[in-house]
C-alpha positions in Angstrom: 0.0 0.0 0.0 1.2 3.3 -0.9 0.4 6.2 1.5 1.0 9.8 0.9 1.7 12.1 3.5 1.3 15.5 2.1 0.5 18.6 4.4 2.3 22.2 4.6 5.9 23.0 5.7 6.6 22.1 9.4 3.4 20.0 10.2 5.5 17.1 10.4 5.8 14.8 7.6 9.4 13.5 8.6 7.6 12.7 11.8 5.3 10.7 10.0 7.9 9.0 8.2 10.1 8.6 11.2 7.3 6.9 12.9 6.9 4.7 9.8 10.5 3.7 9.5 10.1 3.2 13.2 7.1 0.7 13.0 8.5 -1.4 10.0 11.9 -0.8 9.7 11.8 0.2 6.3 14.9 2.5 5.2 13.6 6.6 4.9 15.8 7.9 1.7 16.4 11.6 1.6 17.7 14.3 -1.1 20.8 14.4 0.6 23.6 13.6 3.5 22.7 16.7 4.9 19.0 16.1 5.5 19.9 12.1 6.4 21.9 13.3 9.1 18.7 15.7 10.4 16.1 13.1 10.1 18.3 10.7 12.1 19.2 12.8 14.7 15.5 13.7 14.9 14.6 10.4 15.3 17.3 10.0 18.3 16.2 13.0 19.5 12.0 11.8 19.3 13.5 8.6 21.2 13.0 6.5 17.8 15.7 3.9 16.1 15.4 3.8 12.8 17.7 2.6 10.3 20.3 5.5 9.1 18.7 7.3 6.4 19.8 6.8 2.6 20.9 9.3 0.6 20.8 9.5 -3.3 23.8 11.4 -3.5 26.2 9.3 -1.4 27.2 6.3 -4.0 28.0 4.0 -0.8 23.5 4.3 -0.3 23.3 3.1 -4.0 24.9 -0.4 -2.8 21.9 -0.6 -0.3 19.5 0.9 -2.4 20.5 -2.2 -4.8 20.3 -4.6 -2.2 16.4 -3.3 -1.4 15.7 -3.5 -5.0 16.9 -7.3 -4.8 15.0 -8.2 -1.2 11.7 -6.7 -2.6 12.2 -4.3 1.2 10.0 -0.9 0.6 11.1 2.7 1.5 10.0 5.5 2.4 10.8 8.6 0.7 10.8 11.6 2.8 10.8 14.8 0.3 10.0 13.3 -3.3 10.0 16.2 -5.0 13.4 17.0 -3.6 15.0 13.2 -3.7 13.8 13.4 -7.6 15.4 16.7 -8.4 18.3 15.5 -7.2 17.8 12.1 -9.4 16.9 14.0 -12.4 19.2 17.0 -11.7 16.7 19.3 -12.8 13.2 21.2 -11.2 10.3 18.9 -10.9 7.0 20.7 -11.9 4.4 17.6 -11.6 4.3 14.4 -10.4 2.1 11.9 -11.1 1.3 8.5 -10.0 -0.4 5.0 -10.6 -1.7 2.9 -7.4 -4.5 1.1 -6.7 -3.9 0.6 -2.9 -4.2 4.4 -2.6 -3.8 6.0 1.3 -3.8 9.4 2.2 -2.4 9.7 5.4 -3.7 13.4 5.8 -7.2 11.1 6.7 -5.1 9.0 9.1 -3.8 12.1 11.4 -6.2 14.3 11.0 -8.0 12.9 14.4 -4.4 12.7 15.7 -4.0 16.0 15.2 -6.9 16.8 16.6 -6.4 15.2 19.9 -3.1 16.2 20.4 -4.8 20.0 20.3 -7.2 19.0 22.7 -4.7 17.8 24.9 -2.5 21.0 24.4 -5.8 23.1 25.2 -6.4 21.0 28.4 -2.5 22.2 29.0 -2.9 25.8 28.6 -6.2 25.4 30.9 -4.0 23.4 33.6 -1.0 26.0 33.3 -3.7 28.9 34.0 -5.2 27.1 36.7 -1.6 26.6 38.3 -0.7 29.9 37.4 -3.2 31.1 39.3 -2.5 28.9 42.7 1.1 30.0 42.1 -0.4 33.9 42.6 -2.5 33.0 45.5 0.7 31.2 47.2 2.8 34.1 46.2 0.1 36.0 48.2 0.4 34.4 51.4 4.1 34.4 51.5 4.2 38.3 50.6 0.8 38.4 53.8 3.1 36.1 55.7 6.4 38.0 55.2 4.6 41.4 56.0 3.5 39.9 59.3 6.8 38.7 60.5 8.2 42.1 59.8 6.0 43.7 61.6 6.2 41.4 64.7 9.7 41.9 64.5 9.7 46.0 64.3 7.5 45.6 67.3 10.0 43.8 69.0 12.5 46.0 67.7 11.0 49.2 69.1 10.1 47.6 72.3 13.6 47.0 72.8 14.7 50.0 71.8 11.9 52.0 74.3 12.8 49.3 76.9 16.6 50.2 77.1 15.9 54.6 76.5 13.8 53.5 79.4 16.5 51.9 81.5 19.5 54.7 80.2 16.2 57.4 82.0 16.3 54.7 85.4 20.3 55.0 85.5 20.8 58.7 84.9 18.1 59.2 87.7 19.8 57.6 90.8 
């Protein structure tokens, strides 16, 4: 089955494909070292092992790539347009494609998507909410502080009164 992942810049289609990799093992092949490099350390970084990612323009991948051609293995090409312009050598302005097992994984994530924002949502509500026990708490300790001061400038001045008091008791006898 072929699935295609297609959504805007940064919504996270090398996640996807990272998860993918992740869940079969299949190699991800990118435009370049460069972006190989990213997309693995990404994965580390998302706590994933994946296979290092193959590059078209690093002729040691094209030994592996032959060795998936012969094992039948599938991959998962992160960036087509850009793995094919590097292929071709020149700008890609369509691309079009035969297959009958069809998937768009926009359909798939789309509830994912949306749960993860309810769950960020319910976040912002909980960091509000503690936000706001955080000012009351800051409250008391300023009320707190205030009252210790002034306990202790009472005790300060009746020491203060006590011994003028005492100097008065000396100087008089």
């Amino acid at each position: 089955m072929t699935k295609i992942i297609g959504f805007g810049r940064a919504i996270g289609k090398t996640t996807m494909a990272i998860l993918e990799s992740y869940a079969t093992g299949h190699y991800i092949v990118c435009a370049n070292n460069v972006v190989a490099k990213h997309t693995f350390q990404f994965a580390t970084q998302l706590g994933y092992s994946i296979p290092y990612p193959l590059s078209v323009m690093n002729k040691q991948n094209m030994m592996t790539l032959t060795e998936l051609q012969n094992h039948q293995e599938g991959i998962i090409i992160d960036n087509v347009e850009n793995v094919l312009e590097v292929l071709f050598g020149c700008p890609i302005k369509t691309i079009t494609f035969n297959s009958r097992d069809l998937d768009f994984a926009e359909d798939l994530y789309i509830e994912e998507l949306s749960e993860i924002k309810k769950e960020l949502n319910a976040c912002y509500k909980e960091k509000i909410a503690d936000q706001q026990e955080i000012e009351k708490l800051k409250d008391k300790c300023v009320d707190m502080l205030q009252a210790i001061a002034d306990y202790e400038w009472d005790n300060m001045y009746r020491a203060d009164r006590f011994a003028k008091a005492n100097t008065r008791r000396w100087r008089a006898k």
